[in-house]
DRENDO-1510 file (C-alpha; in Angstrom, 1 decimal, always signed):
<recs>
REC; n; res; u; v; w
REC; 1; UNK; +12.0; -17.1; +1.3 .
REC; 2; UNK; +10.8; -13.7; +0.6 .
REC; 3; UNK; +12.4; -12.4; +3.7 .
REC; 4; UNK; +15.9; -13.3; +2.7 .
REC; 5; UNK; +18.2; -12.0; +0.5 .
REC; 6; UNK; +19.8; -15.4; -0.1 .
REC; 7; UNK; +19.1; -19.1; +0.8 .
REC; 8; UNK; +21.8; -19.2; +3.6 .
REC; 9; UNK; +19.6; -16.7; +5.8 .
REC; 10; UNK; +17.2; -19.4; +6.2 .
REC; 11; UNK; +19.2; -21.9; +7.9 .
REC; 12; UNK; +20.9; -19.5; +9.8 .
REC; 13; UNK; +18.1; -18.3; +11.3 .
REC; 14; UNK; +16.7; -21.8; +12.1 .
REC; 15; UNK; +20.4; -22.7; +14.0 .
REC; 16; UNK; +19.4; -19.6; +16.1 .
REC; 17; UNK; +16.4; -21.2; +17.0 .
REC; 18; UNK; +17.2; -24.8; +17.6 .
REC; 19; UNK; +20.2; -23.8; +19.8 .
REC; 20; UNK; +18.5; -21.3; +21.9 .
REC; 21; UNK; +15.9; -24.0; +22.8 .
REC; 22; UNK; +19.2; -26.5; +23.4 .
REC; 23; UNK; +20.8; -23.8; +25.4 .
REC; 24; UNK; +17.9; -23.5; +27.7 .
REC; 25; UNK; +17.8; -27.7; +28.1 .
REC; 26; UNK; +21.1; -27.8; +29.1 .
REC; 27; UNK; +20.5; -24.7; +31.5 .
REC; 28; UNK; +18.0; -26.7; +33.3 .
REC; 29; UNK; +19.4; -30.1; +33.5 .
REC; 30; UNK; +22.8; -28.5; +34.7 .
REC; 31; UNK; +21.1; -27.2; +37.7 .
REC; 32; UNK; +19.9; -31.2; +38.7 .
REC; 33; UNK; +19.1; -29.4; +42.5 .
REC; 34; UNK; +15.5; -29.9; +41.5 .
REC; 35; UNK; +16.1; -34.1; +41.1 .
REC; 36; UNK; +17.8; -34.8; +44.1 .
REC; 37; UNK; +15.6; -35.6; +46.7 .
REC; 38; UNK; +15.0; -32.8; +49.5 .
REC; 39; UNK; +15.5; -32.9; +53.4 .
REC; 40; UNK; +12.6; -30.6; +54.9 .
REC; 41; UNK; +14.1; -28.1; +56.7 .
REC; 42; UNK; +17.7; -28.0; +55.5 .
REC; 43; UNK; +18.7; -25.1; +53.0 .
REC; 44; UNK; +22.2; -24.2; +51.9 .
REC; 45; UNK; +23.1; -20.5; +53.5 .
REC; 46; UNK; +25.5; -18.8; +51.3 .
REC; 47; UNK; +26.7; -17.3; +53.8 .
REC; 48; UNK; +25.8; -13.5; +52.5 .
REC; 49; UNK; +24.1; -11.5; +55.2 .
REC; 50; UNK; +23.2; -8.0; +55.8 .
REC; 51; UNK; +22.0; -5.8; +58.5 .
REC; 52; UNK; +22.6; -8.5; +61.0 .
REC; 53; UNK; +20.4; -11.5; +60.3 .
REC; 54; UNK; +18.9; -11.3; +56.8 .
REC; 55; UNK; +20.4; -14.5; +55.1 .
REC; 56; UNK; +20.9; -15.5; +51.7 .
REC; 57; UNK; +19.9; -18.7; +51.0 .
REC; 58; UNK; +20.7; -21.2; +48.4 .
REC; 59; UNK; +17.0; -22.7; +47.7 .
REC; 60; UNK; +16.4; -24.8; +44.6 .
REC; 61; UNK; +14.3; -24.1; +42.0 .
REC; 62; UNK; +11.1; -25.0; +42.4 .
REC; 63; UNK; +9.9; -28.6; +40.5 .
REC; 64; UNK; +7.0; -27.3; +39.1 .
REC; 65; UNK; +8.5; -24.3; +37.6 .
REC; 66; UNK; +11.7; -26.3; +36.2 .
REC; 67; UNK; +8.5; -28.9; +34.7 .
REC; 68; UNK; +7.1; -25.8; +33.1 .
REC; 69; UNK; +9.5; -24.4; +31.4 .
REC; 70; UNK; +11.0; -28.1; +30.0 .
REC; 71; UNK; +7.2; -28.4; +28.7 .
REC; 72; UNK; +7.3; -25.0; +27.1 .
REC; 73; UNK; +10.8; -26.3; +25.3 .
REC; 74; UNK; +9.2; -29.3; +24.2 .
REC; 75; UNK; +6.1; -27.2; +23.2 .
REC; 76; UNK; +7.9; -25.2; +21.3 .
REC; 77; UNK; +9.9; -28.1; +19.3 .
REC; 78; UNK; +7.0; -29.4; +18.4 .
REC; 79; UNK; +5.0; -25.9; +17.2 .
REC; 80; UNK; +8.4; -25.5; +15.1 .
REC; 81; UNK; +7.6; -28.7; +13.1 .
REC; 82; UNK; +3.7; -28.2; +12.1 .
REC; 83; UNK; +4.3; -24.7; +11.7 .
REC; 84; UNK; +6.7; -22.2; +10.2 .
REC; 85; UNK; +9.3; -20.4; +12.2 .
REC; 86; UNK; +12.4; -22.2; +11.5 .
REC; 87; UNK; +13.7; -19.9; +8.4 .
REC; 88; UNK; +12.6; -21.1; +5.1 .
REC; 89; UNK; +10.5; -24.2; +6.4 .
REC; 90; UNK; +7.5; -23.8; +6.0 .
REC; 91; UNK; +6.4; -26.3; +8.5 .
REC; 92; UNK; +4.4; -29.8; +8.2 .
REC; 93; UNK; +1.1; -28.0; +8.2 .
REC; 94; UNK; +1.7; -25.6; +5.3 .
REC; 95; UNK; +0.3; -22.9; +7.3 .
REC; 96; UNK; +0.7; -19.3; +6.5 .
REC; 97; UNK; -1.4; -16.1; +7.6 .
REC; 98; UNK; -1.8; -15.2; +4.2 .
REC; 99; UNK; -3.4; -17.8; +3.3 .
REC; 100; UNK; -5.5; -18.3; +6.7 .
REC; 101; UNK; -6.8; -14.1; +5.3 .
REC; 102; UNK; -7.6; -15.3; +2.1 .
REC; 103; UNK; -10.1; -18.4; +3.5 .
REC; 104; UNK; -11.6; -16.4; +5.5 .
REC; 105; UNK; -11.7; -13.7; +2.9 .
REC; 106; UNK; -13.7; -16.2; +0.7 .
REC; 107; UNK; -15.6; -17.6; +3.1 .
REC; 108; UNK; -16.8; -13.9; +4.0 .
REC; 109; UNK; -17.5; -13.2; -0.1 .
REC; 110; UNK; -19.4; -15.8; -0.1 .
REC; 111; UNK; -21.6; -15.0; +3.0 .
REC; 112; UNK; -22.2; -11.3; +1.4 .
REC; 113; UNK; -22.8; -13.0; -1.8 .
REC; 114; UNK; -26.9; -12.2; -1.6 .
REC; 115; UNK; -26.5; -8.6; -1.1 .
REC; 116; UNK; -24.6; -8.4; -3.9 .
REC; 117; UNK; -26.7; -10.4; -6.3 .
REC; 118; UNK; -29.4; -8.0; -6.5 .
REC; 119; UNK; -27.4; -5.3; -8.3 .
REC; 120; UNK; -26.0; -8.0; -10.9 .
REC; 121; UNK; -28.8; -7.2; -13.6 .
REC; 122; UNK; -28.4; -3.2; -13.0 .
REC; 123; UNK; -25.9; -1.2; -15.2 .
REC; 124; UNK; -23.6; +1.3; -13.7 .
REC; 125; UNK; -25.7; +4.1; -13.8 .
REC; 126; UNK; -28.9; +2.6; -12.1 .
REC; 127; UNK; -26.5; +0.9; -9.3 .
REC; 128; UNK; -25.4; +4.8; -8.7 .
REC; 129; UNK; -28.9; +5.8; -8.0 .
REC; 130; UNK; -30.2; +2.9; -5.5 .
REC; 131; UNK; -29.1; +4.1; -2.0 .
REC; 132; UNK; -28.5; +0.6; -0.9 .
REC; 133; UNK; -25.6; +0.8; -3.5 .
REC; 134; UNK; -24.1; +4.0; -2.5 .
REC; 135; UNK; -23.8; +3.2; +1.3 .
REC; 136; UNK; -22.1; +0.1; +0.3 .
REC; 137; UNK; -20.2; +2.0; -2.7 .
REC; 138; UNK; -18.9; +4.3; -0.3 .
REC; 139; UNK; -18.0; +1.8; +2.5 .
REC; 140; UNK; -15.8; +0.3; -0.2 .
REC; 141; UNK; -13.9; +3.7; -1.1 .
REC; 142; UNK; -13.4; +4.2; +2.5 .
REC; 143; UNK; -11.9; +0.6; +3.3 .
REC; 144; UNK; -10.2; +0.2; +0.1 .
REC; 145; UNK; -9.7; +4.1; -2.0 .
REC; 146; UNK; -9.8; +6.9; +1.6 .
REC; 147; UNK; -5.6; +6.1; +2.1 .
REC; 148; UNK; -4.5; +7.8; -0.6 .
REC; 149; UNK; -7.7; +9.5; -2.5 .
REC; 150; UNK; -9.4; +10.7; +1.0 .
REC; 151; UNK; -12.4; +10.2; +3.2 .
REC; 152; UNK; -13.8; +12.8; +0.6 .
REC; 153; UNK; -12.7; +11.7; -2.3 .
REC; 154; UNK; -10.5; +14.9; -3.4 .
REC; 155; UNK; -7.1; +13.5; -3.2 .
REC; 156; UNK; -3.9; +15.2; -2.6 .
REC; 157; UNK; -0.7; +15.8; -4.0 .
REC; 158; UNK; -0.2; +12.5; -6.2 .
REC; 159; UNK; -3.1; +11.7; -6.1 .
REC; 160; UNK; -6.5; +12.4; -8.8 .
REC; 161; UNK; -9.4; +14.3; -7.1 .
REC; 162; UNK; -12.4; +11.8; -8.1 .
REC; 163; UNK; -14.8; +14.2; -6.9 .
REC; 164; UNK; -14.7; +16.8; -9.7 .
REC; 165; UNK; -16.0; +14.2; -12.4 .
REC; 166; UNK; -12.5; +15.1; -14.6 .
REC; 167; UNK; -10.0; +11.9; -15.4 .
REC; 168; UNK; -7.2; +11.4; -17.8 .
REC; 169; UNK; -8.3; +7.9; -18.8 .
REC; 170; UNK; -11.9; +9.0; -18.9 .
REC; 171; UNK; -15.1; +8.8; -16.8 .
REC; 172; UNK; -17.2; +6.3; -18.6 .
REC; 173; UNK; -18.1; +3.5; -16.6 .
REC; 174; UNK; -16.2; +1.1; -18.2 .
REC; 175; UNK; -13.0; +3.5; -18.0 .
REC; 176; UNK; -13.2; +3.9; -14.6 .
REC; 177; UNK; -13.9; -0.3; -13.7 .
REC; 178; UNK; -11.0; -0.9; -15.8 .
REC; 179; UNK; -8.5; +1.8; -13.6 .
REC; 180; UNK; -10.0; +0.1; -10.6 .
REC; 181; UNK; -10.2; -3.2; -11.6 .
REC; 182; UNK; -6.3; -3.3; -13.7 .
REC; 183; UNK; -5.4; -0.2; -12.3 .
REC; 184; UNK; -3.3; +2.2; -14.2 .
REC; 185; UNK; +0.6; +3.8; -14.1 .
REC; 186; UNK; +1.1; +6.9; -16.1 .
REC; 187; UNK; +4.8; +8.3; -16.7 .
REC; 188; UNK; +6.3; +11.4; -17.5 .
REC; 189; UNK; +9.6; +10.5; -18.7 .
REC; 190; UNK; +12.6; +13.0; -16.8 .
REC; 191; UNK; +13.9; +15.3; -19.8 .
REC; 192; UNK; +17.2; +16.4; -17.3 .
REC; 193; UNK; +19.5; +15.1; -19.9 .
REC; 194; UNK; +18.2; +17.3; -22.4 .
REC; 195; UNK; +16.4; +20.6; -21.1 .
REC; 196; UNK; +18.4; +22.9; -18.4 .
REC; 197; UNK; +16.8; +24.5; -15.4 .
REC; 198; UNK; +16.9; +27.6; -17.6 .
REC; 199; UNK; +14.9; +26.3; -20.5 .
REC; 200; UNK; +12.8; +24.4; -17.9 .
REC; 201; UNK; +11.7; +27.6; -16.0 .
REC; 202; UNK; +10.9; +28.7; -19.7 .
REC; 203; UNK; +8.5; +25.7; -20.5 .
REC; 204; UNK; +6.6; +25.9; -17.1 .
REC; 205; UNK; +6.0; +29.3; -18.0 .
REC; 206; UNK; +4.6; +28.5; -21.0 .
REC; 207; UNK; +2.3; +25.9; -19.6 .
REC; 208; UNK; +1.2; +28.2; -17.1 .
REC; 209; UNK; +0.1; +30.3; -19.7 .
REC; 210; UNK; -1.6; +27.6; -21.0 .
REC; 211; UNK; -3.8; +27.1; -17.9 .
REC; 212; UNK; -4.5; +31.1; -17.7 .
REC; 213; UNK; -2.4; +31.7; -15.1 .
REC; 214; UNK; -0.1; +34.1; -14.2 .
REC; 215; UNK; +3.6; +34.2; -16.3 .
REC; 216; UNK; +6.1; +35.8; -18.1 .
REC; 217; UNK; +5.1; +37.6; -21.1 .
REC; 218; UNK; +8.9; +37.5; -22.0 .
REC; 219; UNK; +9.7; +34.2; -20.9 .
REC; 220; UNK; +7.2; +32.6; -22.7 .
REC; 221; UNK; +8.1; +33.0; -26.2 .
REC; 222; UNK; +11.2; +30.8; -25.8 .
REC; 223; UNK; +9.2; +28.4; -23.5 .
REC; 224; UNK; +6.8; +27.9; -26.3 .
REC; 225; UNK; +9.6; +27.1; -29.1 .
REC; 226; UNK; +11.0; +24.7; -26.7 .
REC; 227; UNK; +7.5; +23.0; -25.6 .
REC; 228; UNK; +7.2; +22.3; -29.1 .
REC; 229; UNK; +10.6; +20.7; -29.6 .
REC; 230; UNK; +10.2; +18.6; -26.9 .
REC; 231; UNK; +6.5; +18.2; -25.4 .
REC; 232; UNK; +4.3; +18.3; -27.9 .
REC; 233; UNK; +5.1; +14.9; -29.6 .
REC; 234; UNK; +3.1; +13.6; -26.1 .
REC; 235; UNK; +0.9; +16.7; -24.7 .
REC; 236; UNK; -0.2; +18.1; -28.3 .
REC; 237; UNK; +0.3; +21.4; -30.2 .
REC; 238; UNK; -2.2; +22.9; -28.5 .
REC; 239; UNK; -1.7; +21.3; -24.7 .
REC; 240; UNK; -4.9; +19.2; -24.8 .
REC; 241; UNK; -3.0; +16.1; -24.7 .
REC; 242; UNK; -3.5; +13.1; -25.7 .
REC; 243; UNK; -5.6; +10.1; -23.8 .
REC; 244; UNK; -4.6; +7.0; -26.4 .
REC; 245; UNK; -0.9; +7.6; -24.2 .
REC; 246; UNK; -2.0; +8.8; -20.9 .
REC; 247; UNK; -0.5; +12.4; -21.3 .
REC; 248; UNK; -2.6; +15.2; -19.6 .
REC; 249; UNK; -4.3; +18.1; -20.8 .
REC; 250; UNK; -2.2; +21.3; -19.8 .
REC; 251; UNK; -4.8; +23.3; -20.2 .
REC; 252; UNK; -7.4; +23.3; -17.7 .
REC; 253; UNK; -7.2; +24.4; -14.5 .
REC; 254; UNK; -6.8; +20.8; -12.7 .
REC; 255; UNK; -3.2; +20.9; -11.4 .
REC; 256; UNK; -2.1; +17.1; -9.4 .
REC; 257; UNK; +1.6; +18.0; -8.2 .
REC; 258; UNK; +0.8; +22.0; -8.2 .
REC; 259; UNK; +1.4; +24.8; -10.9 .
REC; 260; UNK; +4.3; +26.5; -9.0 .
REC; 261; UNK; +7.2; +26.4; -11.4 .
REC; 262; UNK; +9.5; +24.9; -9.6 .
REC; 263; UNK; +6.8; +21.8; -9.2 .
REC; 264; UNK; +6.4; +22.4; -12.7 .
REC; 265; UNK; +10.2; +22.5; -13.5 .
REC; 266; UNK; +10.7; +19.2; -11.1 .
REC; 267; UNK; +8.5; +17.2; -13.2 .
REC; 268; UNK; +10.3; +18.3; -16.5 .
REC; 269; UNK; +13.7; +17.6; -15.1 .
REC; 270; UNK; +13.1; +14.6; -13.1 .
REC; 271; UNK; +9.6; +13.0; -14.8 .
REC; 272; UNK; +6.7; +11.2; -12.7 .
REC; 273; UNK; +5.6; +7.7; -12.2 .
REC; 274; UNK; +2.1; +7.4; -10.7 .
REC; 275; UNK; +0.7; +4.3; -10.0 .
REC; 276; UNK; -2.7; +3.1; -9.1 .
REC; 277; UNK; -2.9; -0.7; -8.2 .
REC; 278; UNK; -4.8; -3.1; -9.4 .
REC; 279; UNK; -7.6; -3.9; -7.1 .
REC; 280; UNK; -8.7; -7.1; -9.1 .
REC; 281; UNK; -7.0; -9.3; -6.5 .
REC; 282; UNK; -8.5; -7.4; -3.6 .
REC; 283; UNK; -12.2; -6.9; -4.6 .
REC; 284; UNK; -14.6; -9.0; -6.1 .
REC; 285; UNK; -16.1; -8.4; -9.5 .
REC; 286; UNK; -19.4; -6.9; -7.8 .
REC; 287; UNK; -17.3; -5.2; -5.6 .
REC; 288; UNK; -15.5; -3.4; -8.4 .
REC; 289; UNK; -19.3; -2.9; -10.0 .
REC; 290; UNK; -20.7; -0.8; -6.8 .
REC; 291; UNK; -17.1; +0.9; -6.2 .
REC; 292; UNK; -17.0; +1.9; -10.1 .
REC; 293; UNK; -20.9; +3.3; -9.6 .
REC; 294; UNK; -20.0; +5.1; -6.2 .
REC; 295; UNK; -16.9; +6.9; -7.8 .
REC; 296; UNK; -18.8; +7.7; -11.2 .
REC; 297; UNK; -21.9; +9.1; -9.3 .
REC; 298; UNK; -19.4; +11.4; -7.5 .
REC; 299; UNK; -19.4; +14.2; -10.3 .
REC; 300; UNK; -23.5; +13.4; -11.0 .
REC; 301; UNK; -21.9; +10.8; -14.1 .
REC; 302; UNK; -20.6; +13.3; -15.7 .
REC; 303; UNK; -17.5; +13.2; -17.7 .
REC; 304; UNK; -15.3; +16.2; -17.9 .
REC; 305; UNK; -13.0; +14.6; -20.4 .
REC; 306; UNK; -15.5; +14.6; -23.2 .
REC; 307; UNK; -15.0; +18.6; -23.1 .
REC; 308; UNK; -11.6; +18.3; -24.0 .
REC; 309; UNK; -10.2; +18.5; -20.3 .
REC; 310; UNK; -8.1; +15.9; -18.6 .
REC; 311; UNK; -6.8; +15.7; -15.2 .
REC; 312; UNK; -3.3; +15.3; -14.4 .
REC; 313; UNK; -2.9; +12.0; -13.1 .
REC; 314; UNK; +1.0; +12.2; -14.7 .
REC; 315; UNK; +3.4; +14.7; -16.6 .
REC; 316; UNK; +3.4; +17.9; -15.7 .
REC; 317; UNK; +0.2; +18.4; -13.8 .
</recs>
């Protein structure tokens, strides 16, 4: 019922169905040709001929192929009762293919079971150092984590470099099992109906300067009176933000959306939502385990944050 913005869909959709098989019934059966029985030898000329003596004639359909196709209806019929095709039924069978993936997901947890039940007495860091666990650590990144952080772990535009051992919510082990395992959604809020483009352009000075990058000595010092009026409440005083409420440090060098000031300016104006799903209903806890110790071995275990730098998975970074 997903599919369908309203319950009527469904039995539209199944009156399609029924009455295109009916249609093609009734197609056949009004073309009885094929029940008669034939003379050998005699065929109906339409009396269409070209270049002299090529004839059309009127043959029948053929018996077998008229049997075929009034099986296929029938077949069809009856596929529509066990299984589900006819709008919202969901057929006698209760079949669905999301449920046919998750068997044979569970069934296939269960055959890998042993391989995993070596690593259940290990802690994080000693599951980082077995190579066994890193091959199948990094298989996991790349069939569950490469789409959106990269084959090398390093992200993108969006989305957190995981290589450079530097994360808002932390790099302890059990920080990073809980953004795997929960995952995690970190929000700017947009500040358009307050700050102007003008002031805007001001603040992302300031940040920049912040970050030790290049700005306007001028600009600045109206930037900064209007960072504190409005950012600091989240980001700090001093930029270093603050990880009890997911805002990002602003300044280190780790930028996730760019330090341009227009990207800047964008996420003052019009705020972020990031989101990184929950992978609890994809992965098993000891897959979580050995993709949690393949991620925090990336950076060597260590964890930038406890230097007072955070990345930007949010706000204006």
């Amino acid at each position: 019922m997903n599919d369908f913005i309203s319950g009527g869909w469904g039995y539209y959709i199944a009156t399609v169905v029924l009455l295109g098989i009916a249609w093609c019934l009734w197609l056949l059966f009004s073309q009885r040709k094929w029940l008669t029985k034939r003379t050998p030898g005699v065929v109906e000329d339409t009396g269409h001929v070209w270049d002299g003596d090529l004839r059309e004639l009127n043959n029948p359909v053929p018996r077998w192929w008229t049997y075929m196709y009034i099986i296929m209806c029938v077949f069809g019929l009856g596929y529509l009762v066990l299984y589900p095709g006819l709008g919202a039924y969901q057929g006698a069978l209760g079949y669905t293919s999301a449920l046919e993936v998750k068997e044979d997901q569970q069934k296939q947890n269960v055959e890998v079971q042993p391989v995993y039940a070596r690593f259940a007495a290990m802690d994080i860091p000693a599951i980082a150092a077995d190579p066994e666990a890193r091959v199948i650590g990094q298989r996991l990144f790349l069939n569950n984590c490469a789409q959106c952080h990269g084959s090398d772990a390093r992200g993108a535009a969006s989305f957190p470099n995981l290589a450079e051992g530097d994360s808002i919510y932390g790099r302890t082990p059990e920080a990073l099992q809980t953004s795997i395992s929960k995952g995690r959604n970190g929000v700017m809020p947009p500040m358009g109906a307050n700050i102007n483009a003008k002031t805007a352009g001001e603040i992302a000075q300031y940040v920049r300067s912040l970050s030790g990058l290049a700005h306007d000595q001028i600009r600045i010092i109206n930037g900064k009176r209007e960072y504190l009026n409005n950012c600091a409440a989240c980001h700090g005083a001093d930029g270093k933000g603050n990880k009890a409420i997911g805002a990002p440090n602003l300044t280190d060098d780790v930028w996730l959306y760019g330090s341009s000031e227009a990207t800047i300016v964008q996420s003052i104006l019009n705020g972020r939502n990031n989101r990184m799903p929950a992978q609890e209903h994809l992965l098993t806890p000891e897959q979580v385990r050995l993709l949690t110790a393949w991620v925090w071995g990336l950076s060597g275990g260590q964890d930038v944050t406890s230097s007072a730098a955070m990345s930007k998975t949010t706000a204006i970074k």
